[in-house]
N, C-alpha and C positions, 0 to 999 in steps of 0.2 A: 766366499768362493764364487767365483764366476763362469758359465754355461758360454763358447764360443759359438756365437752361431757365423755358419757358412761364411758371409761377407767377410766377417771381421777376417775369419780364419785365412779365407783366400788373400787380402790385403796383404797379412802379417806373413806369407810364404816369399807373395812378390815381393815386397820387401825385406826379407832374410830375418824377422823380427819373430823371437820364439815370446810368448805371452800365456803363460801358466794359468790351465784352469780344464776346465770337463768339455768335453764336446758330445752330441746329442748322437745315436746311430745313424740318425737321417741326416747329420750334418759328414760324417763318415762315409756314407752311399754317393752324397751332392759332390763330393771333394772327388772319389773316385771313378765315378762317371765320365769326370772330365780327363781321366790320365787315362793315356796308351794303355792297351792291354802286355806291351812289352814292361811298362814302369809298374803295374798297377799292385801288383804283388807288396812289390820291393815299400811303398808309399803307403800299402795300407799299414805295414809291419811298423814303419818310422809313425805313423801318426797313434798306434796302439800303444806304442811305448811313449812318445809322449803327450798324452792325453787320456784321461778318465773316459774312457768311452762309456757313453750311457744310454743303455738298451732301454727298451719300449717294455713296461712290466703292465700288470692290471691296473697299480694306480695311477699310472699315464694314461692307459687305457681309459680308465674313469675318468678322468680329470679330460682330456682331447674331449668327450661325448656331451658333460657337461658345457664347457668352452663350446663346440661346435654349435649346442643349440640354444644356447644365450645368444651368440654374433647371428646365426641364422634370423632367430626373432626380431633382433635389430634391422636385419639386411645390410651387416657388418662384416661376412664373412671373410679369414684370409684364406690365401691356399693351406691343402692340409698339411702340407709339411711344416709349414710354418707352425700350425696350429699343434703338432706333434713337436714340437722344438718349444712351443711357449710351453704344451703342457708337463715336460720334462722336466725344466727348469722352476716352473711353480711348485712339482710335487718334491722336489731336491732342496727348494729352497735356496735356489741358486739364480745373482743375478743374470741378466742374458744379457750379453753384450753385445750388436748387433749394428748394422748400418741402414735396415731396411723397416721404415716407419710405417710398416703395416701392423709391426706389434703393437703400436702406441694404443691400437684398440681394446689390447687385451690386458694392459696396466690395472685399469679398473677393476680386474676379474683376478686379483690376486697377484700377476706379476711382474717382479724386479726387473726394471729395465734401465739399462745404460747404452741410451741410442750416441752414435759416432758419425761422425760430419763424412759427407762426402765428399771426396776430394779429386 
């Protein structure tokens, strides 16, 4: 199973392209953000229904704290939503499929990644 994160997810909208797999709550908040408070309702209800939404539990919680102060030590840091997207997907077990190659830092710490070309 595969974790959409944001990019991919926006791509696959603009292009009418449904792509089965779990999406993160912060990947849910990013996507909503950006639509009308007239649509916002209507988009969150379609992306609930097709998508695993996955909430932020303790062992995210663990897992982001962990991650945050490994990359901090490095002077590796990504932003934290990121870093709450990679940790979701490591404690899931789920690969992340994603466009944005800040996670490549976080491979080595455990997670699945299936980075995708910009285009």
């Amino acid at each position: 199973m595969k974790l959409i994160d944001t990019s991919v997810l926006i791509d696959s909208i603009r292009k009418g392209i449904y792509e089965e797999g779990s999406i993160s709550i912060i990947t849910l908040i990013e996507i909503l953000r950006g639509v009308s408070l007239k649509k916002r309702i209507k988009v969150k209800q379609l992306l609930e229904e097709s998508f695993d939404v996955l909430n932020i539990d303790n062992k995210v919680i663990l897992k982001y704290c962990d991650l945050y102060n490994t990359l901090k030590q490095k002077g590796q840091l990504i932003p934290d939503a990121n870093l709450l997207i990679a940790a979701t997907a490591i404690v899931n077990d789920l690969v992340l499929v994603t466009k944005d190659k800040d996670f490549e830092r976080v491979k080595e710490h455990g997670l699945k990644l299936e980075l995708r070309e910009e285009h």
